[in-house]
C-alpha positions as CSV (number, residue, x, y, z in Angstrom):
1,X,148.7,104.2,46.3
2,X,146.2,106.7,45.0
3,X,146.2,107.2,40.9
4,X,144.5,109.8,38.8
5,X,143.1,110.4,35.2
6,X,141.3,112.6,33.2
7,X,137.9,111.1,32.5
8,X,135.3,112.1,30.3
9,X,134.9,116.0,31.8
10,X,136.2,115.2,34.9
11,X,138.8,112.9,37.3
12,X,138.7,109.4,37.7
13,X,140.6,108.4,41.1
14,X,141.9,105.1,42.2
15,X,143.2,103.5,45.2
16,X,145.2,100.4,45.3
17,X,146.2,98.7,48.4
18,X,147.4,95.2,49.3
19,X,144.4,93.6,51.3
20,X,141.8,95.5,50.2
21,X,139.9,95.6,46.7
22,X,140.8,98.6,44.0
23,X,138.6,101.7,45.0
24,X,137.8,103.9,42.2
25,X,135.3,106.8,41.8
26,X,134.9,109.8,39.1
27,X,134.9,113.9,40.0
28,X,133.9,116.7,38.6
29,X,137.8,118.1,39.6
30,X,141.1,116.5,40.5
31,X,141.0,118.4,43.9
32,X,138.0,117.0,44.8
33,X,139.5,113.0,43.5
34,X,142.2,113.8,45.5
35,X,140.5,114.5,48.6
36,X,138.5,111.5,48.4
37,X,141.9,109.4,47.8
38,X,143.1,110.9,51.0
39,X,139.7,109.8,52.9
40,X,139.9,106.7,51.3
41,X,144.2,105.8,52.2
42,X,143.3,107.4,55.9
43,X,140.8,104.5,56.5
44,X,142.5,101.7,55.4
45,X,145.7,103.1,57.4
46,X,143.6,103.1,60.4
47,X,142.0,99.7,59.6
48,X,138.7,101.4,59.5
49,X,138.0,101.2,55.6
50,X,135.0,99.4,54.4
51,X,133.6,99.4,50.9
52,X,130.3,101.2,49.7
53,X,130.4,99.5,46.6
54,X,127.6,97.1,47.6
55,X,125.8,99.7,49.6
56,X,125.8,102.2,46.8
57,X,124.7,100.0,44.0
58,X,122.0,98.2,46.8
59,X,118.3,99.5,46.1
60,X,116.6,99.4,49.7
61,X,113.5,98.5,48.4
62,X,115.5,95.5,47.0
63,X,116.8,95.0,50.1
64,X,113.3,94.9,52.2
65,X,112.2,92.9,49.2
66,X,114.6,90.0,49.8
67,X,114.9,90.0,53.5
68,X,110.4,89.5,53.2
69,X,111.2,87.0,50.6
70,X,114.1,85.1,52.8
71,X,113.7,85.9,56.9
72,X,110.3,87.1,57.1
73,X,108.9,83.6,56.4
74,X,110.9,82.0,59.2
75,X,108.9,84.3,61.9
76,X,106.0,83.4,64.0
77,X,104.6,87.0,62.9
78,X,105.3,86.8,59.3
79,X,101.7,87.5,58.3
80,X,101.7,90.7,60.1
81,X,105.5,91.6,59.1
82,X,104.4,90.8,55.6
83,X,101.9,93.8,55.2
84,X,104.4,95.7,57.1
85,X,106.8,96.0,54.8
86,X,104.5,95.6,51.6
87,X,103.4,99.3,52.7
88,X,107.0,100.4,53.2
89,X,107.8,99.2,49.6
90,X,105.1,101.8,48.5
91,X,106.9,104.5,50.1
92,X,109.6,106.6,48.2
93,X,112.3,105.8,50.9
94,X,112.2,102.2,49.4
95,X,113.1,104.3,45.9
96,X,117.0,104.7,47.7
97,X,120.3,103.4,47.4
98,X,121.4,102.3,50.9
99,X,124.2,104.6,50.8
100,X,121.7,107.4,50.4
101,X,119.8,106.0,53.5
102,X,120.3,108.7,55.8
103,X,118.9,109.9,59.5
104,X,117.0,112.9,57.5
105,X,115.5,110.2,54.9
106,X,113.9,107.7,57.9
107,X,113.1,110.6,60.1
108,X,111.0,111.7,57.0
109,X,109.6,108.3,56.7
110,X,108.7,108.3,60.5
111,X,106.7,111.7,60.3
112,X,104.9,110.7,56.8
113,X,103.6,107.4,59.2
114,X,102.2,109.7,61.8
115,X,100.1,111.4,60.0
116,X,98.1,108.1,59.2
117,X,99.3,106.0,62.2
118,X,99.6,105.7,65.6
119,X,103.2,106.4,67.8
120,X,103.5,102.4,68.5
121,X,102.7,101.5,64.9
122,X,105.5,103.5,64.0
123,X,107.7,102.6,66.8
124,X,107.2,98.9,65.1
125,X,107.3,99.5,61.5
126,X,111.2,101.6,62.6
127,X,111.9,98.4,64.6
128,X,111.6,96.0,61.6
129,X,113.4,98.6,59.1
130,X,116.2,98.8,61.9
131,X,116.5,95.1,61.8
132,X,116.6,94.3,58.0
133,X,119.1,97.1,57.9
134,X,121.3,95.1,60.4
135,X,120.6,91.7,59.0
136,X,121.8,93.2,55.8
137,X,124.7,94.4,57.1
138,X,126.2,90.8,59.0
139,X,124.7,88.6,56.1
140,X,125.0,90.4,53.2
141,X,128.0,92.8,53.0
142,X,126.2,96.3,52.8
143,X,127.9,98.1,55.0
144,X,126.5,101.5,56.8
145,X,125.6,102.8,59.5
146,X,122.5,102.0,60.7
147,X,120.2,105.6,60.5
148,X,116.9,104.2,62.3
149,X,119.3,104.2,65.8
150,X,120.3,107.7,65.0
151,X,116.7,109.1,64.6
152,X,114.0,109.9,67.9
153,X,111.3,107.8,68.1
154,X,107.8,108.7,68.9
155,X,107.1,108.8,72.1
156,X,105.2,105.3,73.6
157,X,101.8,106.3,74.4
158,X,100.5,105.3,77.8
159,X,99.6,101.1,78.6
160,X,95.9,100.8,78.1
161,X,94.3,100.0,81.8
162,X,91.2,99.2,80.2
163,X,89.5,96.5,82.7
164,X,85.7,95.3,82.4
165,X,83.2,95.9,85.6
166,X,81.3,92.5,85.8
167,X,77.6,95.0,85.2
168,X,80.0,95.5,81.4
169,X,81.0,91.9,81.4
170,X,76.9,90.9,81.4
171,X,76.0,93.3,78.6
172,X,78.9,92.1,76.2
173,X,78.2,88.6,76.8
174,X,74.2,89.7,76.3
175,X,75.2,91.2,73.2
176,X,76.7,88.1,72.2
177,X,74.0,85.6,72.7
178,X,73.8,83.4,69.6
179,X,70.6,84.3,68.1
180,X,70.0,85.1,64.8
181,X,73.1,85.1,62.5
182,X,75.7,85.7,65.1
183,X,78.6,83.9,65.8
184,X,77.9,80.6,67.8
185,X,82.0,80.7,69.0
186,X,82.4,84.4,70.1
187,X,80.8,84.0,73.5
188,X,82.7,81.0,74.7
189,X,85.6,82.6,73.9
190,X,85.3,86.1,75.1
191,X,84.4,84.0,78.5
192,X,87.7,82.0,78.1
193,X,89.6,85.2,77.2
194,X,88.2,86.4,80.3
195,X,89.0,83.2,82.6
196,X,92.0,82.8,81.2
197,X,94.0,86.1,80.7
198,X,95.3,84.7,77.2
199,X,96.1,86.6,74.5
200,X,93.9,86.2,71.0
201,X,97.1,84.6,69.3
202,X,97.2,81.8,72.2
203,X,93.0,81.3,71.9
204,X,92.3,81.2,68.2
205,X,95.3,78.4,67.6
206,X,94.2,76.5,70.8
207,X,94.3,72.8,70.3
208,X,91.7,70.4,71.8
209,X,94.4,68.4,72.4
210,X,95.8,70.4,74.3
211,X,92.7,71.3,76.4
212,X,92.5,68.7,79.9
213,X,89.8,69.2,81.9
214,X,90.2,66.3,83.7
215,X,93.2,67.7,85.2
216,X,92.1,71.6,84.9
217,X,94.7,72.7,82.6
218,X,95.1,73.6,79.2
219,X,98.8,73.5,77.5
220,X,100.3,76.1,74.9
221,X,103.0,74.4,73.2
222,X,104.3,77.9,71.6
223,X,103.2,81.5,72.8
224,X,104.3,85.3,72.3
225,X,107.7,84.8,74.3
226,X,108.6,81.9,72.0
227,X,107.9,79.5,75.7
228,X,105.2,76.9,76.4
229,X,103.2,77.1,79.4
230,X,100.6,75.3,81.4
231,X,97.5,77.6,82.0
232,X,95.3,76.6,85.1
233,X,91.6,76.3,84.5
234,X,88.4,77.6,86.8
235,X,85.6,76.4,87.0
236,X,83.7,78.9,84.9
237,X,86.5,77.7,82.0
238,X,85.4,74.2,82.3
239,X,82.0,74.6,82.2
240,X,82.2,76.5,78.9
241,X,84.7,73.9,77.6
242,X,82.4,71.6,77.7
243,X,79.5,73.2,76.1
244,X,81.5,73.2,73.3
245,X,81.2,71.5,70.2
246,X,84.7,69.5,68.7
247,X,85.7,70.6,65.2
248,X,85.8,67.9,63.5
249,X,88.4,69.6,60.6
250,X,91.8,71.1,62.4
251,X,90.9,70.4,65.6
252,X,91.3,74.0,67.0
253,X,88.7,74.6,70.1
254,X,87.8,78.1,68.4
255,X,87.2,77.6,64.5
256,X,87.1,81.1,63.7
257,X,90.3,83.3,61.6
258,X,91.1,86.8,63.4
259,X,89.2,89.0,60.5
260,X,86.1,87.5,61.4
261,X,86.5,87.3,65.3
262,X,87.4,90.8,65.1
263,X,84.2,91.9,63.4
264,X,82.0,90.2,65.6
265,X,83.6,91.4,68.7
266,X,83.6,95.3,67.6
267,X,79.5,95.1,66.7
268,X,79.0,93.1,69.8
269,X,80.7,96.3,71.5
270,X,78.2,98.3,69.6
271,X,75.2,96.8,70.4
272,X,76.4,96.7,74.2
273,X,77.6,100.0,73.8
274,X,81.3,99.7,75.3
275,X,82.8,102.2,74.5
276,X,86.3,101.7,73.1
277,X,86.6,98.3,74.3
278,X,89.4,96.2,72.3
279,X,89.7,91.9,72.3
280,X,92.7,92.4,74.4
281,X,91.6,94.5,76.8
282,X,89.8,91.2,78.2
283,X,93.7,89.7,79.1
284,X,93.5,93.3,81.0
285,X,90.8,92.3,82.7
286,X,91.6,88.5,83.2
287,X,94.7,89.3,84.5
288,X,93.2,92.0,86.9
289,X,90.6,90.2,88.4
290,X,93.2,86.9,89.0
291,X,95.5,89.1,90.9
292,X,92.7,89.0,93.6
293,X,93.1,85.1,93.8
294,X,96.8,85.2,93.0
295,X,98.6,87.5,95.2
296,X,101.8,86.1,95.1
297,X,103.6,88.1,91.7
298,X,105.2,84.7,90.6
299,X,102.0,82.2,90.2
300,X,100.2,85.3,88.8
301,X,102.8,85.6,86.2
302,X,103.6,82.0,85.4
303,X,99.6,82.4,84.9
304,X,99.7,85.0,82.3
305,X,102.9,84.3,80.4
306,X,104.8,87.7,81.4
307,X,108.5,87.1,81.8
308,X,108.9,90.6,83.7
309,X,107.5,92.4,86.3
310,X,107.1,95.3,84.1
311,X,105.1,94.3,81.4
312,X,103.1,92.4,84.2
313,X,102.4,95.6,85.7
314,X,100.3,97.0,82.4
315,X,98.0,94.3,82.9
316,X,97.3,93.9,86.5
317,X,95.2,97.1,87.4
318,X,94.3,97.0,91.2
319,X,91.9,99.7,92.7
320,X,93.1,101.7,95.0
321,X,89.9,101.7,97.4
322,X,91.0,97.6,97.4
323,X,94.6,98.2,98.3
324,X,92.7,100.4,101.0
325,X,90.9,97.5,102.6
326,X,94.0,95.2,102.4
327,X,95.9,98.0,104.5
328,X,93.4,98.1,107.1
């Protein structure tokens, strides 16, 4: 039953229903509480109602700010996720009330990010907004629709097919050769990269432990896909295994952090003047050149750590003057 008083200026309206909590909310005019009393009896008579209290009264920046403080930490990517959403706290759509969270607000979002970022940065940073909204509404009773499935997305830009010719493969490696002040890791492990097809995650938390060369495997115990896997080694990979020196502190095979592995590679791809050449193009190439000794799709993947043929497709990049030759 929907009551009414003067309040203030304007109407206060209030609906009271057996199973659901007292719904009140002012207007400027009774014909505009009435209306809303209407809305509010229709729902509930359909067993569609659900309070906006909480989402009204919710700041989304609060929101982001407890789901980083709460779920974030329990991620494998929580470093990464971290300055995600520490730069979409500084944005003014963290300023709103998650009632006021509309389609128009994230689509504004969305194109203020692609002026400064790429299409799959964005396509990420929607991702992880769509999925605190949705964790907030199961686990913590704000209730809306969720605007980030209503909005278009960027469009993906094309899979990098980015592989190295063994002539490039000779001047990186050249480029670098320990002398001086550079890094005494990098080249081992742009040579394992290469050997192996794994990703920089997988080779910079690398356990010697881990690493058998007796038996020509190494073992990651956790990768991307959240599954372990065996990874077969060559003989190229055990020969630079066992140049290597053992760290004697965390026993990690590559005792470098991603910030500083990152900097060597780019001026290494400078001085041997690369191009555009990224770290993970390598698992490109890796991946590429074992399809040549793997032909069967299966061992290839089991290999690489792809659990679909699609995303196994982006990295295997056959030429087509070799698919030529196989045709006869």
């Amino acid at each position: 039953m929907a009551t009414f008083r003067k309040y203030g200026r304007g109407w206060q309206a209030r609906v009271r229903r057996r199973g659901y909590p007292d719904q009140t909310k002012s207007f400027p005019t009774k014909l505009e509480a009435e209306r809303w009393a209407r809305t509010i009896e229709s729902e509930m008579d359909r067993c569609e109602f659900v309070s906006r209290k909480d989402a009204v009264q919710s700041i989304f920046g609060d929101v982001i700010q407890r789901y980083m403080e709460t779920i974030t930490p329990k991620k494998r990517g929580h470093v990464e996720e971290t300055f995600r959403l520490k730069a979409t706290l500084r944005h003014s759509i963290a300023k709103l009330s998650m009632a006021n969270l509309t389609p128009q607000a994230v689509a504004g979002y969305r194109d203020d990010r692609l002026r400064t970022c790429k299409a799959n940065t964005v396509i990420r940073d929607l991702a992880v907004l769509s999925s605190i909204i949705n964790h907030a509404k199961r686990e913590w009773g704000i209730v809306i629709p969720n605007p980030v499935e209503m909005i278009r997305k960027p469009s993906m830009p094309p899979g990098r097919d980015r592989v190295l010719s063994e002539t490039e493969e000779a001047r990186l490696l050249n480029a670098l050769e320990p002398t001086g002040r550079r890094n005494t890791i990098m080249q081992p492990l742009v040579i394992i990269a290469i050997e192996t097809a794994m990703r920089r995650g997988e080779l910079l938390s690398l356990q010697w432990e881990n690493v058998h060369l007796d038996r020509r495997i190494l073992f990651l115990p956790m990768t991307k896909n959240g599954l372990s896997r065996y990874v077969p080694l060559s003989s190229r990979a055990i020969e630079t295994f066992g140049s290597l020196p053992r760290s004697q502190d965390d026993g990690r095979v590559f005792a470098i952090n991603t910030a500083a592995m990152e900097a060597a590679f780019l001026k290494a791809v400078r001085r041997a003047e690369l191009g555009n050449l990224h770290f993970h193009d390598l698992r490109h190439t890796g991946a590429s050149r074992m399809a040549k000794k793997l032909p069967n799709v299966i061992e290839l993947a089991s290999v690489t750590g792809h659990t679909s043929l699609q995303m196994l497709r982006r990295y295997y990049h056959p030429k087509a003057e070799e698919l030529a030759l196989k045709l006869g």
